[in-house]
N, C-alpha and C positions, 0 to 999 in steps of 0.2 A: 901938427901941434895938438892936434883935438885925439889923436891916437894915445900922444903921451899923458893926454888929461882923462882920458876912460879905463887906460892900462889898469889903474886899482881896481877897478871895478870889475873888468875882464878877468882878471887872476881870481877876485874874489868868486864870481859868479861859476868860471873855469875849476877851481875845487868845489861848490858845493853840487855840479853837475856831474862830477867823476866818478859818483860813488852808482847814480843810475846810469850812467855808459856802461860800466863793469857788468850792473844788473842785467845793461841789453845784451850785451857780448855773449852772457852767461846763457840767457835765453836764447838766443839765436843757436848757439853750439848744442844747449839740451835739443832744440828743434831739429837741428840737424842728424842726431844721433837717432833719433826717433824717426824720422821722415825718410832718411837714406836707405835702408834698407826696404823700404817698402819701396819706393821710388825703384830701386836696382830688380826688385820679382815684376813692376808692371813693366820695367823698361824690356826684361827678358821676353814676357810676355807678347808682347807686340813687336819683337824680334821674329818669335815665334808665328804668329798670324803671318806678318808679312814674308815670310819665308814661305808657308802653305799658301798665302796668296800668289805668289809667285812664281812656283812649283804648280799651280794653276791653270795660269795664266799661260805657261810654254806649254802645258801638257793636254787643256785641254782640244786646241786646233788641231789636234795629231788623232782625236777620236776619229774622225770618218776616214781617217786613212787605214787606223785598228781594226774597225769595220769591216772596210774591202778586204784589207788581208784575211779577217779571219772565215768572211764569207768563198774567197777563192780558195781556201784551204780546205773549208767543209767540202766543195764541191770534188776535188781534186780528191779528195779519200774515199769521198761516195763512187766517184768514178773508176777509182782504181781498185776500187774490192773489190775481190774474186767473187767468181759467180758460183753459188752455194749450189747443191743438185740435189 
């Protein structure tokens, strides 16, 4: 009962509120237009980092093995050069 006794009032209040919904809506979409592309270069961005983090992260435990190789390699050339006269 009390629903059908505020109803004038809700309509009434309901249009003079519609005109600043439209304004918010308006606002929101300009923000969005503005804000999305800046949002999509920092989102690349930190693609980017976490991709060289990660790249990192498997590549750096593999250095002291690159090490040994490349030090059994030097030794192994020094070893097998001819002997100059």
């Amino acid at each position: 009962m009390l629903c059908l006794l505020l109803l004038p009032f809700r309509l009434l209040f309901g249009l003079l509120l519609l005109p600043l919904l439209l304004v918010r809506i308006v606002l929101k979409v300009l923000a969005a237009i503005v804000l999305l592309p800046i949002l999509i270069v920092v989102a690349c961005i930190g693609l980017l980092v976490g991709a060289i983090a990660l790249s990192l992260a498997i590549l750096l435990p593999l250095v002291p093995f690159l090490l040994v190789a490349a030090f059994l390699w030097f030794v192994v050339r020094v070893a097998s050069r001819p002997a100059t006269v």
